[in-house]
C-alpha positions as CSV (number, residue, x, y, z in Angstrom):
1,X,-198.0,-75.8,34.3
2,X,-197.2,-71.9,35.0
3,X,-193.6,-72.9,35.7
4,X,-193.5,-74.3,32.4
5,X,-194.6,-71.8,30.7
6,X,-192.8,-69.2,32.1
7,X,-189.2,-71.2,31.5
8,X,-190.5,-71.6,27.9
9,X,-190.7,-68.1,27.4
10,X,-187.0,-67.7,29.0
11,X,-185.7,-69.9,26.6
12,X,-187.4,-67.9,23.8
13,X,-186.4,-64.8,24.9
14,X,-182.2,-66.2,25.3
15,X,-182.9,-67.2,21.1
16,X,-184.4,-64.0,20.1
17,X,-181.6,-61.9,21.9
18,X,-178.8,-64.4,20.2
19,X,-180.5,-64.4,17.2
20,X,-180.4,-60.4,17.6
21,X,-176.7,-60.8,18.4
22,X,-175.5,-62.6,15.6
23,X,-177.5,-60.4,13.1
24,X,-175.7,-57.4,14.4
25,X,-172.5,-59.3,14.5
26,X,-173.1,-59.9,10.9
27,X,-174.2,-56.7,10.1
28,X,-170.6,-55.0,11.9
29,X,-168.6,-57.3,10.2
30,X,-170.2,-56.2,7.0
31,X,-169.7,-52.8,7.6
32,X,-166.2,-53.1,8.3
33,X,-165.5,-54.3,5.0
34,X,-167.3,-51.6,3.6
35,X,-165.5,-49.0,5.7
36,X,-162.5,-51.3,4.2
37,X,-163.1,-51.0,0.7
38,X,-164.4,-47.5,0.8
39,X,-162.4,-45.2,-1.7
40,X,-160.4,-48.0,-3.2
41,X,-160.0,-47.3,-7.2
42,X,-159.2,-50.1,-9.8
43,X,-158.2,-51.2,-13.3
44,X,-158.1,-53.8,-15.2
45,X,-154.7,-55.7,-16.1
46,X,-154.1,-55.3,-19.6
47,X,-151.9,-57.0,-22.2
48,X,-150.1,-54.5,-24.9
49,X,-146.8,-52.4,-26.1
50,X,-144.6,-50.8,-23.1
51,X,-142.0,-48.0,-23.9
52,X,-139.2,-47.9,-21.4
53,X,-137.9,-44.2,-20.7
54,X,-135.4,-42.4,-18.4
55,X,-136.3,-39.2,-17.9
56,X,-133.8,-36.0,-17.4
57,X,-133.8,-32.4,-17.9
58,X,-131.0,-29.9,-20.0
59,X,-130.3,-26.8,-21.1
60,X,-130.1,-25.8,-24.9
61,X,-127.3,-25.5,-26.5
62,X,-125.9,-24.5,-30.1
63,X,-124.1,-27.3,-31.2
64,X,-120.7,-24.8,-32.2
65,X,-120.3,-21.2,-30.3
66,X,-118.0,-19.0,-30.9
67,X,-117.1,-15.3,-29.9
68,X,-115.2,-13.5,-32.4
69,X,-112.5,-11.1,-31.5
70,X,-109.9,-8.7,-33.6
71,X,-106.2,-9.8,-33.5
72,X,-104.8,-6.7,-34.3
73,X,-105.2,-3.1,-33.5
74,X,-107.5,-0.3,-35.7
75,X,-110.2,1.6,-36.8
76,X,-113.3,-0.2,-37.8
77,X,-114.0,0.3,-41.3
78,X,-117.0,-1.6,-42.4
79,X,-119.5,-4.2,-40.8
80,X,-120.7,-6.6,-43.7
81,X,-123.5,-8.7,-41.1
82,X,-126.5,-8.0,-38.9
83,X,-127.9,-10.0,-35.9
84,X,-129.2,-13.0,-37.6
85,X,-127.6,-13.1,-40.5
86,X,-126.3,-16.6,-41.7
87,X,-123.0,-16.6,-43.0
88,X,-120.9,-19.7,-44.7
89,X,-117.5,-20.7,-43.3
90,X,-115.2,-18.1,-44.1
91,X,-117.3,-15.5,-44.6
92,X,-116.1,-12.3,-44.2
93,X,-117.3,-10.2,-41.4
94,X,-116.0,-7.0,-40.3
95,X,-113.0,-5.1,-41.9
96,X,-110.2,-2.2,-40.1
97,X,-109.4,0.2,-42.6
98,X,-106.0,-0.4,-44.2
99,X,-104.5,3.2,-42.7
100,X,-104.6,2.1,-39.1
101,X,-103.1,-1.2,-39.3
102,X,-99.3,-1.7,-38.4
103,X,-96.9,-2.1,-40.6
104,X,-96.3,-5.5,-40.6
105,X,-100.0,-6.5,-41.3
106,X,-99.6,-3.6,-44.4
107,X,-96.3,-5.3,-45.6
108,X,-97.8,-8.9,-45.2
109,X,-99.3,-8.1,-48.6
110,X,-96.1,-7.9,-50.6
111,X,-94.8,-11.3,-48.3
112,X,-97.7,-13.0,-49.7
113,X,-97.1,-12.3,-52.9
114,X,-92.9,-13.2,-53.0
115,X,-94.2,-16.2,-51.1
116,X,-96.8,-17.8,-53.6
117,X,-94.5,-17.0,-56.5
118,X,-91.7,-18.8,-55.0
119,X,-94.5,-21.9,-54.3
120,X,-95.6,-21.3,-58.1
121,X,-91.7,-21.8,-59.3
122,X,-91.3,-24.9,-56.6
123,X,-94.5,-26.8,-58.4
124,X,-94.0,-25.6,-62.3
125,X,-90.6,-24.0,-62.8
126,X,-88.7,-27.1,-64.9
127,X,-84.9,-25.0,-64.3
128,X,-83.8,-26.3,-60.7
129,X,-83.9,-29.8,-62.7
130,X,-81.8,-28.3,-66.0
131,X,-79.4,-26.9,-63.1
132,X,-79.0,-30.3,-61.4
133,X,-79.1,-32.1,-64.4
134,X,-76.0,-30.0,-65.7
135,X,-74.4,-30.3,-62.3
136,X,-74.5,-34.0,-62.2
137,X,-72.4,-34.3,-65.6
138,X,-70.1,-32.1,-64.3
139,X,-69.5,-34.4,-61.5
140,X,-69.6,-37.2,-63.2
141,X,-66.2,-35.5,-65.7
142,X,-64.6,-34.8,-63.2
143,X,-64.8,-38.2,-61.3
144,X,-63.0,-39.8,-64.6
145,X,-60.2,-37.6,-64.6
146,X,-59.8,-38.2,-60.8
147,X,-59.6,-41.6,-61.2
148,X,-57.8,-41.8,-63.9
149,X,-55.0,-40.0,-62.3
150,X,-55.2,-42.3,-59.6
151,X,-55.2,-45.4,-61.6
152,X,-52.3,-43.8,-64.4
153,X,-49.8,-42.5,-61.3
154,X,-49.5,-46.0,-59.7
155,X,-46.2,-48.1,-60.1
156,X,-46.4,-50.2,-63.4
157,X,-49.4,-48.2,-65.1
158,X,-47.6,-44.7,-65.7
159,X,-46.3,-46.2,-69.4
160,X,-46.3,-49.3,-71.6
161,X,-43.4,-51.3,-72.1
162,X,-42.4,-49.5,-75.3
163,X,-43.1,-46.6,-73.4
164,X,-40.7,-47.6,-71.4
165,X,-38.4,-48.7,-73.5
166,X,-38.5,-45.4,-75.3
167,X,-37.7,-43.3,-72.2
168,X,-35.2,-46.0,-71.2
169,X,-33.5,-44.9,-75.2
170,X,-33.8,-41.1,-74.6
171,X,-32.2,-41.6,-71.2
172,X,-29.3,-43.4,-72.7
173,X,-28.9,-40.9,-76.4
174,X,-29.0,-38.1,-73.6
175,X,-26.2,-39.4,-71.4
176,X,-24.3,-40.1,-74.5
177,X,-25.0,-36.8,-75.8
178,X,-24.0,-35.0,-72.3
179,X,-20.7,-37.0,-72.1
180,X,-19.8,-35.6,-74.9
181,X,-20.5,-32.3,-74.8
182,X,-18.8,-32.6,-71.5
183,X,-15.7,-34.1,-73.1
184,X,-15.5,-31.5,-75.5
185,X,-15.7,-29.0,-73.2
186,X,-13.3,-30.4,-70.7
187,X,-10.7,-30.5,-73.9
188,X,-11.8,-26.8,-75.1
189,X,-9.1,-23.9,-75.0
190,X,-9.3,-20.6,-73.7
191,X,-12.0,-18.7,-71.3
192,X,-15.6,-18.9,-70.9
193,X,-15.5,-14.7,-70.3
194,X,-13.6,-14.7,-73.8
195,X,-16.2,-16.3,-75.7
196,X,-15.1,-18.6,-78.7
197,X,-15.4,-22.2,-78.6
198,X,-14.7,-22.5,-74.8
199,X,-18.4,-21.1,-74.2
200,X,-20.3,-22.7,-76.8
201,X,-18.6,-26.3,-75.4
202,X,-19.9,-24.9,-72.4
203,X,-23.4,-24.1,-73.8
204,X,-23.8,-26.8,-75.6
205,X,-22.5,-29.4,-72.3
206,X,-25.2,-27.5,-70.1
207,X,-28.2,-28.3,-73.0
208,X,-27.0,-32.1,-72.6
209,X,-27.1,-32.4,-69.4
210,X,-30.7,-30.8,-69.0
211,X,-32.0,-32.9,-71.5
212,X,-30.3,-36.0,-69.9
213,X,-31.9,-34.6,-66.7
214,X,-35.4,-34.6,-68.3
215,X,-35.0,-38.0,-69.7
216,X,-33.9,-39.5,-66.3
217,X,-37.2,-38.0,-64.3
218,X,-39.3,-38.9,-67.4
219,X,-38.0,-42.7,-67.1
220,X,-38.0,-42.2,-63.0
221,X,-41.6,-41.4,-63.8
222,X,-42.6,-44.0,-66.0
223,X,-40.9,-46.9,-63.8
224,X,-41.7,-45.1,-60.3
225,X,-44.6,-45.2,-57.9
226,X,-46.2,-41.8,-55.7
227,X,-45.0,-41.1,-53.0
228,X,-47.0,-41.4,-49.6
229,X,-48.3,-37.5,-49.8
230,X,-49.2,-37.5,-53.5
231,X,-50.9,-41.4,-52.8
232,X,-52.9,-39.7,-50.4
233,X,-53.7,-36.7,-52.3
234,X,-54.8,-38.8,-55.6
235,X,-57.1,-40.4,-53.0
236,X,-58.4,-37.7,-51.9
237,X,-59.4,-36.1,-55.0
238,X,-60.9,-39.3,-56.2
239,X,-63.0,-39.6,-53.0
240,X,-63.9,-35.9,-53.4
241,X,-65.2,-36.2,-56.6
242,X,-67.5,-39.1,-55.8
243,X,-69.1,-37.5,-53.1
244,X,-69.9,-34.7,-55.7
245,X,-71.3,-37.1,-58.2
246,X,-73.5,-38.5,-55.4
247,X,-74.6,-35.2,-54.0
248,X,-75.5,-34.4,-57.9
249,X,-77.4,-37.6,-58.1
250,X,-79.5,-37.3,-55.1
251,X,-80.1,-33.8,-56.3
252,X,-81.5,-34.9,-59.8
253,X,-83.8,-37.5,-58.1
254,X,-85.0,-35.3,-55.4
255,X,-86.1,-33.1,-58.6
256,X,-86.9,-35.4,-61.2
257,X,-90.8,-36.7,-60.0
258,X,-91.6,-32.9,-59.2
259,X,-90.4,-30.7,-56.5
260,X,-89.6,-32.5,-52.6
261,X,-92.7,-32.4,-51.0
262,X,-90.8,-31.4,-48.0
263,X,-90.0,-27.8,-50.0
264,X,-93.7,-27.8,-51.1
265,X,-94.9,-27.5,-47.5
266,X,-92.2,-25.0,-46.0
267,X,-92.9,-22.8,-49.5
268,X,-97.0,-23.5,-48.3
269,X,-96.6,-22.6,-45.0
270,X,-94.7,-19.4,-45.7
271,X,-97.7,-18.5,-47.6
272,X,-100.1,-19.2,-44.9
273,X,-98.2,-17.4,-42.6
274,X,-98.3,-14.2,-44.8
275,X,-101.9,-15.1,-45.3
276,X,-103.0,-15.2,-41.5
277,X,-101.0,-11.8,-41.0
278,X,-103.2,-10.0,-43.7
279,X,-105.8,-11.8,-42.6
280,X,-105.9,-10.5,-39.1
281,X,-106.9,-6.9,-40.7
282,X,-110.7,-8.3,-40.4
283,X,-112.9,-11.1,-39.0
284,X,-113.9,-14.3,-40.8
285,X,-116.4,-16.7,-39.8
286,X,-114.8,-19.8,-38.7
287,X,-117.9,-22.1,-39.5
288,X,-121.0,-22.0,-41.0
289,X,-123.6,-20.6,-38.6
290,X,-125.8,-17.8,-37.8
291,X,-124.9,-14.3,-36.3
292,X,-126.4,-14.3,-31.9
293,X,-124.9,-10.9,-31.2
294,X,-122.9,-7.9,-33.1
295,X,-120.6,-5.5,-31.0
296,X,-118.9,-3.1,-33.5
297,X,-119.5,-0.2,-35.5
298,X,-117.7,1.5,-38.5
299,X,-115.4,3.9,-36.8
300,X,-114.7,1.8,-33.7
301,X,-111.4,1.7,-32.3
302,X,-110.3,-1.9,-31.3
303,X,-107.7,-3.8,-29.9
304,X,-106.2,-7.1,-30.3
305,X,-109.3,-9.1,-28.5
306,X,-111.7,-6.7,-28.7
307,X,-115.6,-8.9,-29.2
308,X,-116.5,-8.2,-32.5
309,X,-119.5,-11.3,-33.2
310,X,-120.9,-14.0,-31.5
311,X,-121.7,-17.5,-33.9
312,X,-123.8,-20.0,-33.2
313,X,-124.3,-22.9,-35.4
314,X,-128.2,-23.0,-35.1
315,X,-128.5,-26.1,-37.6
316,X,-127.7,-28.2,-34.5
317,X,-129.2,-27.7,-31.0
318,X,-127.7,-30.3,-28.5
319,X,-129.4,-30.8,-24.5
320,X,-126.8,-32.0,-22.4
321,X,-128.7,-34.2,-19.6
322,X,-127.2,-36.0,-16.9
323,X,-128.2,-39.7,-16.7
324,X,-128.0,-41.9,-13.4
325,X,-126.0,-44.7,-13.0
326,X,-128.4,-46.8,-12.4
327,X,-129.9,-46.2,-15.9
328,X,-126.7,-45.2,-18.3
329,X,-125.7,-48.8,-19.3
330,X,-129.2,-48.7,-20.6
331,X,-128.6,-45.5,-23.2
332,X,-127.1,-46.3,-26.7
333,X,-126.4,-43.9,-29.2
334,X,-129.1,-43.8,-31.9
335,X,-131.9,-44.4,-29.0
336,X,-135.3,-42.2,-30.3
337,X,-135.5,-39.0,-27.9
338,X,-138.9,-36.8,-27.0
339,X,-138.3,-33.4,-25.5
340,X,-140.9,-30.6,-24.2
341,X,-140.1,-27.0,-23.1
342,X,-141.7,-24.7,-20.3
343,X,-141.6,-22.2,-23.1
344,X,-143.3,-23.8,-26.1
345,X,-146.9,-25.3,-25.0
346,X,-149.0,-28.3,-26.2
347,X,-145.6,-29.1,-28.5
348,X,-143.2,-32.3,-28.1
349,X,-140.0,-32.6,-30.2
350,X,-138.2,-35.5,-30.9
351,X,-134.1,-35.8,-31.1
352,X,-131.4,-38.4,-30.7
353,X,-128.7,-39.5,-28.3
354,X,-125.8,-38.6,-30.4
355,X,-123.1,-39.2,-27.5
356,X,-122.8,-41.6,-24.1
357,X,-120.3,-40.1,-21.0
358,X,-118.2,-42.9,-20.6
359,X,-116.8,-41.3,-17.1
360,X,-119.4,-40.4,-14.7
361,X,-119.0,-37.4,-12.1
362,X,-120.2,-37.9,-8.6
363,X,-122.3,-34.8,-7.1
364,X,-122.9,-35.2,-3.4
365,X,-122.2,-39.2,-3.3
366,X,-124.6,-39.1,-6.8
367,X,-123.1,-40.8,-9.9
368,X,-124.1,-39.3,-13.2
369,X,-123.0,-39.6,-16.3
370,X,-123.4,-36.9,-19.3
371,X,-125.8,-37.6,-22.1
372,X,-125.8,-35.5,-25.2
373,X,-129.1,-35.2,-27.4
374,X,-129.4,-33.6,-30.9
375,X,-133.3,-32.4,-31.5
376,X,-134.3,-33.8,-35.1
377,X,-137.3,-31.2,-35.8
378,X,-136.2,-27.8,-34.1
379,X,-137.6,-25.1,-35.3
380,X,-137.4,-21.3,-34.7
381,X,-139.1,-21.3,-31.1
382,X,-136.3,-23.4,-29.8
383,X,-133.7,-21.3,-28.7
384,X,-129.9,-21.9,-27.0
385,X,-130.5,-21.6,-23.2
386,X,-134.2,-23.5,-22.7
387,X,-135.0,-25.9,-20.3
388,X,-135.9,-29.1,-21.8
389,X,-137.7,-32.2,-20.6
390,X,-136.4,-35.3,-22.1
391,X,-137.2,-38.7,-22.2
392,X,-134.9,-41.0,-23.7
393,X,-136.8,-44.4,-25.1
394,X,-133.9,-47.4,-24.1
395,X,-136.3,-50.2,-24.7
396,X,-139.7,-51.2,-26.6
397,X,-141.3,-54.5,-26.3
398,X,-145.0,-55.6,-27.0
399,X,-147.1,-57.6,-26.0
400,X,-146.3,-57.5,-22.3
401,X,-148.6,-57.9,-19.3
402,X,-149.0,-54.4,-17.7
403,X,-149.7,-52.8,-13.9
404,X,-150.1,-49.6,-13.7
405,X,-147.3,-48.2,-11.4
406,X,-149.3,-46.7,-9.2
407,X,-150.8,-50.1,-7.8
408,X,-147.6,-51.4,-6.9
409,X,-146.6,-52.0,-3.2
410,X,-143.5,-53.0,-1.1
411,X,-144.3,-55.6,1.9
412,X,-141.8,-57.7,3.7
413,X,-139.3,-56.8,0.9
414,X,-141.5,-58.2,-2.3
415,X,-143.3,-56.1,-4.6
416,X,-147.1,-56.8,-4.4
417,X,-150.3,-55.4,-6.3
418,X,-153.5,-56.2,-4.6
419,X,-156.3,-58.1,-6.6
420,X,-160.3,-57.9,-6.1
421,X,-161.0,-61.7,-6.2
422,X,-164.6,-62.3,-4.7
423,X,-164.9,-58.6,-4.3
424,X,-161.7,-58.6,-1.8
425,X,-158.6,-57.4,-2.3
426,X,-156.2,-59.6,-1.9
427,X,-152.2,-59.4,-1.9
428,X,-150.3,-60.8,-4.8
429,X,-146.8,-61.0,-5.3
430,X,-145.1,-60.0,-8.4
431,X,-141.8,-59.4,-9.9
432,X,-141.2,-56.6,-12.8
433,X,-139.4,-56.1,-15.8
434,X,-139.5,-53.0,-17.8
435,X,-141.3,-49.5,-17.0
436,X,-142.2,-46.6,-18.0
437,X,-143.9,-43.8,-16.6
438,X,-146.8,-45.3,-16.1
439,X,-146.8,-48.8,-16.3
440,X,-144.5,-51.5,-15.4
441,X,-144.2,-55.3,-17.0
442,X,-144.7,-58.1,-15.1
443,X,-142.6,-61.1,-15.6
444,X,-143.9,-63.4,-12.6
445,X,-146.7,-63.2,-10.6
446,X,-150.2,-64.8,-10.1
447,X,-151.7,-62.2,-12.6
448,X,-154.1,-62.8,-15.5
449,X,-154.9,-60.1,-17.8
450,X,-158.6,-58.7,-16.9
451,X,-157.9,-59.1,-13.4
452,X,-159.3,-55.8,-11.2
453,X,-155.9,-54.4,-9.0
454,X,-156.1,-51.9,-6.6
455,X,-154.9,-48.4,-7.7
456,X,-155.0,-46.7,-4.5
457,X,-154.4,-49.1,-1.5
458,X,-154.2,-47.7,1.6
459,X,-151.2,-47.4,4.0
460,X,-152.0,-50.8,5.7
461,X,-154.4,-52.4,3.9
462,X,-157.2,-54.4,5.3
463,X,-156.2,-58.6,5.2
464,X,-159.5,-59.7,3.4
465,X,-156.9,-62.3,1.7
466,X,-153.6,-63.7,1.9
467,X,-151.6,-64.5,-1.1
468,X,-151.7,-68.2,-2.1
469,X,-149.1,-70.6,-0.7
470,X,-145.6,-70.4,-2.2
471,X,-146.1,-66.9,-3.8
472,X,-143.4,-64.7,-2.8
473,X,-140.5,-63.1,-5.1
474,X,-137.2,-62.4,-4.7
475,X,-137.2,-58.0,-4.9
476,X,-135.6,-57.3,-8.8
């Protein structure tokens, strides 16, 4: 009976120590998911609007600088602006006085003038016309008689047939009439020194025989051709006298619809060039802008590149930022813009991307490309040479489901948020779309909006959980 007893209270003793056992057992394992869970933040997955940004930084810039220098030599004679003045294009800004220029730049006064008269008589003066006009009709005269000589001297056209026919008559009365005058003479008495009939036979036989003479080259004339050299000469004169008319002619139309437009510019730029000669006896503003720096006085001696002004054009201010390859194909032109300076506090501008690099330059085995911004609301606290923060928005979608960035994990080469199901986290992978700053969209993944994630996992976390069969992404 005592061995019984005492084997009974072995046997209660074994239970009460396992029983003990398992409770701490139970109690360690619970504490080690506490220790595991200890410190671990969360948030809700949510559903709503995601803005897409790539973020760079850029220096300030005026959109058009310029420093404004004297072309000539001088004294300085008057200053007309003042550091921040704004001036229109053209404006005049600084004058030399007239008595230390060189001659040239004096004389380019009077060139100007002889130059734009000249223009003014090119476009309005009516006599070059009257002149050409004139011209051409005396061409055209003395084309007709050119060719008329050529047509009259050839064989067959130098006479009609009674023409002929008449100088054929006078050749023959002549002849007859110097036959006898010759035969008289031959049958005269006495000497030609005495005088007396001899000498008027005489007389009267030379007479006859020049008229006969005439008659025969009138009637060689009238039956004849030219010879070779007067051919060619009659040609001549009539190709001569046609290029006239034509030189005339092309003269008269050049004229006729207003003056060539070819004179009208070399008459223009003659102008221009007598104009940028004077003009180089004082500084103009070459566009619209606002005055950054002034570096004369009246009295100054300068020389030809001597700093006068500095312009800005303020209107515009442009950050130049430098984009990554991976994100350029993403920028358009037109995209919306936020910018925010060291300088200006609790203040966030907004601009436009107003020009995409389309050749990138490579820094140290990095590929940027250059990405120009024009601020839409600049006021006077933004100035040429600040640092900027920008943020260009490339995409905007809503309705999207939404991790925070934070929560999101790389293991074994997927992307993976862990989950509080059951009050353990468990792994889950996922696979993104667009992000921002903060967030990121999630276009696969065993995710349901509401769901707690892990903000703040640890290193290695704790496997309460393993994701469910089949759930594993390809990496975007």
């Amino acid at each position: 009976m005592r061995r019984w007893i005492t084997k009974r209270w072995i046997i209660i003793v074994i239970a009460v120590v396992a029983i003990a056992a398992v409770g701490v057992g139970v109690r360690g394992a619970g504490a080690a998911r506490r220790t595991g869970l200890e410190g671990l933040q969360t948030a809700a997955v949510v559903r709503g609007p995601l803005t897409a940004t790539v973020g760079a930084t850029g220096t300030v810039r005026a959109n058009q600088l310029a420093v404004l220098t004297f072309e000539t030599t001088g004294t300085v004679e008057r200053v007309l602006v003042a550091t921040g003045a704004i001036v229109p294009a053209g404006k005049q800004l600084a004058e030399l006085s007239q008595s230390s220029l060189p001659a040239q730049i004096i004389l380019a006064e009077a060139d100007l003038v002889a130059a734009q008269r000249s223009l003014d008589d090119l476009l309005h003066s009516r006599l070059a016309l009257a002149q050409a006009q004139q011209a051409l009709a005396n061409a055209r005269d003395a084309l007709k008689d050119a060719q008329r000589d050529l047509i009259v001297n050839q064989e067959g056209n130098r006479g009609t047939s009674d023409t002929v026919k008449g100088a054929r008559a006078r050749l023959a009365v002549a002849r007859e009439r110097m036959e006898n005058a010759k035969s008289v003479y031959d049958h005269s008495s006495g000497d030609l020194a005495d005088g007396g009939s001899k000498a008027d036979a005489y007389l009267a036989y030379i007479n006859a025989r020049n008229a006969y003479n005439t008659a025969l080259a009138s009637y060689n004339w009238y039956t004849g051709h030219p010879t070779e050299i007067q051919q060619a000469q009659l040609d001549a004169d009539a190709a001569l006298a046609q290029a006239q008319v034509d030189d005339a002619q092309r003269e008269v139309d050049r004229l006729k619809d207003g003056p060539d437009p070819r004179d009208v510019a070399a008459a223009e730029a003659r102008v221009a060039a007598a104009q940028a000669t004077l003009n180089s006896a004082w500084v103009s503003a070459p566009f619209a802008g606002t005055i950054t720096r002034v570096d004369i006085k009246p009295g100054d001696l300068v020389n030809p590149g001597s700093v006068a002004f500095e312009l800005a054009d303020l209107r515009h201010l442009l950050v130049d930022v430098d984009v990554s390859e991976v994100d350029i194909n993403r920028v358009q032109a037109g995209q919306p813009v936020s910018l925010t300076f060291d300088a200006i506090l609790d203040r966030t501008y907004t601009g436009h991307v107003i020009e995409v690099g389309l050749v990138g330059a490579s820094v140290q085995g990095v590929v940027n490309f250059r990405v120009t911004v024009e601020l839409d609301d600049a006021d006077a606290s933004v100035r040429p040479g600040l640092t900027a923060a920008v943020n260009l928005v490339v995409e905007e979608i809503e309705d999207v489901l939404l991790v925070p960035n934070r929560a999101v994990r790389v293991r074994d080469g997927d992307r993976v948020v862990y989950v509080l199901r059951e009050g353990l986290p468990q792994a889950v992978p996922i696979r993104l779309g667009v992000s921002s700053e903060t967030d990121s969209q999630v276009l696969e993944g065993d995710l349901q909006e509401g769901d707690l994630i892990v903000l703040n996992p640890p290193a290695e976390m704790p496997e309460f959980g393993s994701p469910p069969p089949g759930s594993s992404f390809v990496r975007p």
